[in-house]
C-alpha beads as a LAMMPS data file, in Angstrom:
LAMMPS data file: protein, C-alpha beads

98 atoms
97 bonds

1 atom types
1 bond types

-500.0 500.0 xlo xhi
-500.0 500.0 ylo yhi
-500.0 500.0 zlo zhi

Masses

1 110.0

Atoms # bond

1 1 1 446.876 1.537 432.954
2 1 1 448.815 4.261 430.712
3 1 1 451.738 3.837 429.441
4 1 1 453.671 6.002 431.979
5 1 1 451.649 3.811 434.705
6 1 1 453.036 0.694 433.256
7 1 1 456.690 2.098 432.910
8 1 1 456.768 3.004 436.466
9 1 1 455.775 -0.618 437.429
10 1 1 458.130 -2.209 435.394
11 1 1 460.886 0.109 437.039
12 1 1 459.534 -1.105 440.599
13 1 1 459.464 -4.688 439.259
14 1 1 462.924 -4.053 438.145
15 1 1 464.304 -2.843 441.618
16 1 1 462.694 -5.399 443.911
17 1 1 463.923 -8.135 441.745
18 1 1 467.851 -5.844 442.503
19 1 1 467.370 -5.425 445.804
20 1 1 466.279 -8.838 446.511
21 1 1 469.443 -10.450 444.626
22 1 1 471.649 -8.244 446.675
23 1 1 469.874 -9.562 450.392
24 1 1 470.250 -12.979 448.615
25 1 1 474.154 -12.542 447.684
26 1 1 474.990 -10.634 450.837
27 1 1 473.264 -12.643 453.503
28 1 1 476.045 -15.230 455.329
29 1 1 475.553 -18.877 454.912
30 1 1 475.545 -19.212 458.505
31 1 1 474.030 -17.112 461.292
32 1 1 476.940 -17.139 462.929
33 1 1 478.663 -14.890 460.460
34 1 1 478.877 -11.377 460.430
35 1 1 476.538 -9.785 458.104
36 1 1 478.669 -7.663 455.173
37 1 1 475.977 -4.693 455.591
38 1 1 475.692 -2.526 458.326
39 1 1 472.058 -2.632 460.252
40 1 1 471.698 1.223 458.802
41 1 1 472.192 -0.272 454.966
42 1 1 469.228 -3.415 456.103
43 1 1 467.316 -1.426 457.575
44 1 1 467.477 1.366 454.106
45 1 1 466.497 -1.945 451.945
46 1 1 463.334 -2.921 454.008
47 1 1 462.299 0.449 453.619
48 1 1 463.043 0.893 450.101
49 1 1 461.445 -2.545 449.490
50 1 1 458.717 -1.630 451.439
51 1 1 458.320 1.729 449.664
52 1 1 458.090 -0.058 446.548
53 1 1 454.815 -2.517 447.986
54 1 1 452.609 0.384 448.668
55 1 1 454.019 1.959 445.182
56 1 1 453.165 -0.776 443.667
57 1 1 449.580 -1.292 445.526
58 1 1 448.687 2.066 444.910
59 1 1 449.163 1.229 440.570
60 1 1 447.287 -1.733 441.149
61 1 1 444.245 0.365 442.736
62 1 1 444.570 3.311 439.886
63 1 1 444.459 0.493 437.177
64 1 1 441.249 -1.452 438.925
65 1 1 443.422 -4.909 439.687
66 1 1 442.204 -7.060 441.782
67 1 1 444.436 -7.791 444.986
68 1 1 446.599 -10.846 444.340
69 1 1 448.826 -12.801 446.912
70 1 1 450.964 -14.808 446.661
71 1 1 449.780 -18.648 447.692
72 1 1 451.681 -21.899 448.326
73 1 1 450.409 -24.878 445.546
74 1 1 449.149 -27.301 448.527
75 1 1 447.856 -24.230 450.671
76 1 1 443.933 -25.265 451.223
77 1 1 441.571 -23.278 448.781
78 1 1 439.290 -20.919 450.305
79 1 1 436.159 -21.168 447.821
80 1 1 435.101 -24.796 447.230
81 1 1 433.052 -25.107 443.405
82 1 1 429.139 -26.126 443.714
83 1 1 428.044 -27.620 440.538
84 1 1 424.765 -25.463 439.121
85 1 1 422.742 -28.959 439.187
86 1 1 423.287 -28.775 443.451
87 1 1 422.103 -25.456 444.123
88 1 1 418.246 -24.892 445.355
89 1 1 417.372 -28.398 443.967
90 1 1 418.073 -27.670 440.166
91 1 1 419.367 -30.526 439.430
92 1 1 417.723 -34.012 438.707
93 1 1 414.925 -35.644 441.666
94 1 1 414.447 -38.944 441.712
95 1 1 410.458 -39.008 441.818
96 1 1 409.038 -41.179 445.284
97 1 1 406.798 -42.818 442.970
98 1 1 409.810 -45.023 441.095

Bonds

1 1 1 2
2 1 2 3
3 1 3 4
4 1 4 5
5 1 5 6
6 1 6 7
7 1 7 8
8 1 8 9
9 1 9 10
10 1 10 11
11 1 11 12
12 1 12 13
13 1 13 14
14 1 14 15
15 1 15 16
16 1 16 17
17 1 17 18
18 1 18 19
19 1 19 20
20 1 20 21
21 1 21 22
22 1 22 23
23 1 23 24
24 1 24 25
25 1 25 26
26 1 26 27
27 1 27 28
28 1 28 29
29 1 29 30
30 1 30 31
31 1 31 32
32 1 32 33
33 1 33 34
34 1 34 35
35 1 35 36
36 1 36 37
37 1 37 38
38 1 38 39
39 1 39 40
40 1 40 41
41 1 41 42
42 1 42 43
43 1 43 44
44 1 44 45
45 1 45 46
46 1 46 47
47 1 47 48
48 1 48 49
49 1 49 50
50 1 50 51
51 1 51 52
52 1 52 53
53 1 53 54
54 1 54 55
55 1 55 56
56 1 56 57
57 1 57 58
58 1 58 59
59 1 59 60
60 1 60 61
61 1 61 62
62 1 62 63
63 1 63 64
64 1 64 65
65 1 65 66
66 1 66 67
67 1 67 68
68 1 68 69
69 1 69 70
70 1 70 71
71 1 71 72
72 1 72 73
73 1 73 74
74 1 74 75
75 1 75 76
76 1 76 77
77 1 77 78
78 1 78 79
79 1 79 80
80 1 80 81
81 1 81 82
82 1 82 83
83 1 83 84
84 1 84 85
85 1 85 86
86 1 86 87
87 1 87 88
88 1 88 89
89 1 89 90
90 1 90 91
91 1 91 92
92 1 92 93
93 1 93 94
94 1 94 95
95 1 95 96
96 1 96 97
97 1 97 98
């Protein structure tokens, strides 16, 4: 990635973390309290952050990155590890003859 390629994704870093600190500080306690910014402002924010995700995909393309998500630590893992030894009968046979 060049330098100006990094810069800009720094900068996007930069205003997602923003914008997410100001939906956490602004958003009620309860649901029964009114919201302090109008549906126009929300709706402005989910926009910008989503602007910001395809920004931030399209870096990740130009640079050659692979495509990382996010994953919870007890979420199931997709590809189990063979051990070498267990594929196509590499590893050790117990002869008949013994």
């Amino acid at each position: 990635m060049t330098d100006g390629g990094r810069k800009e994704g720094e900068i996007l870093m930069v205003m997602r973390r923003v914008l997410a600190n100001i939906i956490k500080d602004t958003t009620p306690e309860f649901k029964t309290m009114k919201h302090p910014l109008s549906g126009s402002t929300i709706e402005d924010i989910k926009m910008c952050l989503s602007l910001i995700a395809a920004r931030e995909r399209e870096l990740a393309d130009e640079a050659g990155s692979a495509h990382s998500r996010p994953y919870y630590t007890d979420e199931k893992v997709k590809a189990d590890v063979v051990p070498i030894s267990k594929i196509g009968g590499l590893g050790k046979k117990q002869d008949a003859d013994d």
